[in-house]
N, C-alpha and C positions, 0 to 999 in steps of 0.2 A: 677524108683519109683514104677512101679507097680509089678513090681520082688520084692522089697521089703515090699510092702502091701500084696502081696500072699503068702508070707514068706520064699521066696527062700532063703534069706540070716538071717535067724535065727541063726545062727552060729555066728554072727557078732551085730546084732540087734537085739535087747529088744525092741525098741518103737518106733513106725512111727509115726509124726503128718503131718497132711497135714493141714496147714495154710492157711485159704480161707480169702483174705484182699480182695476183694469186698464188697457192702453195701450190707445189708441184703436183698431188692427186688432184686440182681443179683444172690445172693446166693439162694435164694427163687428160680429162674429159670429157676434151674439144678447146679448143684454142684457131686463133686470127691466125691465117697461113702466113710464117714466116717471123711471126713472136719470136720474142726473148723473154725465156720466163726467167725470171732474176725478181725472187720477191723479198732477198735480204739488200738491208743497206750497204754492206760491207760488196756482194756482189756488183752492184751499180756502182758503187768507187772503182773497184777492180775494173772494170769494163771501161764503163766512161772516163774516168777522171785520171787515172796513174797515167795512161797513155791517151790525151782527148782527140777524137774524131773529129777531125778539120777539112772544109771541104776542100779540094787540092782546086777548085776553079771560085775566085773569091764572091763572083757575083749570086754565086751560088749556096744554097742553102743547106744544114744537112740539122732534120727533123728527129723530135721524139715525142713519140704519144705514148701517155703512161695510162695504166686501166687497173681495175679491178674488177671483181663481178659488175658492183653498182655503180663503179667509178665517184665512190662519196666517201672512201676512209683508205685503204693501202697504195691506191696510184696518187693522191693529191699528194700527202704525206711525204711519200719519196720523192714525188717532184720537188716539194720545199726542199727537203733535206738537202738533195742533191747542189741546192742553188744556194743554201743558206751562206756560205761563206766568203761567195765569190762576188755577190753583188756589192756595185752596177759591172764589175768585168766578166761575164758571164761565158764560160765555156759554149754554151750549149742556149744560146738566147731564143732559140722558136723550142720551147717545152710546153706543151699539150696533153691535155686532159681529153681521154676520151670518153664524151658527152654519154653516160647512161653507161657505160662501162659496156660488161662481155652480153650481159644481160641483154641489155637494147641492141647491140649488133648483132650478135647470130643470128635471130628471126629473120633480120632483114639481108645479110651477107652470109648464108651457108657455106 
């Protein structure tokens, strides 16, 4: 994920989101440079799905990693939700879990 916030993979991606599903005092913190903290469901509609992020060059891809602290109960969760109705036609098909949540990346990406 951070190869492709630094844009090693520009070639392939158009748009990173990094999805902060913590409450706003965890996000408040310390938080991944450049989050969306959006830890209601109703906010991820609003954002993603009324109007969907499409990437304007087709070969190209446009990314979302969802997290939590532990990345094991409010970013999986919203990823389903997000997806639940649309499959197999999937707005948003590279969605991402990031591995260990906030927890495992800060030590290692300050």
């Amino acid at each position: 994920m951070v190869e492709a916030m630094n844009g090693q993979y520009s070639d392939v991606v158009e748009r990173l989101f990094v999805i902060d599903c913590r409450y706003p005092y965890e996000f408040e913190g310390g938080h991944i440079k450049g989050a969306l903290n959006l830890h209601q469901e109703d906010q991820i509609e609003d954002y993603f799905l009324k109007h969907p992020i499409l990437p304007e060059c087709p070969e190209k891809r446009v990314l979302l990693v969802f997290h939590c602290e532990f990345s094991s109960e409010r970013g999986p969760r919203i990823d389903r939700d997000l997806n639940e109705n649309e499959y197999p036609n999937l707005h948003y098909p590279e969605l991402y879990i990031l591995k260990g949540g906030y927890k495992d990346f800060f030590p290692l990406h300050k």
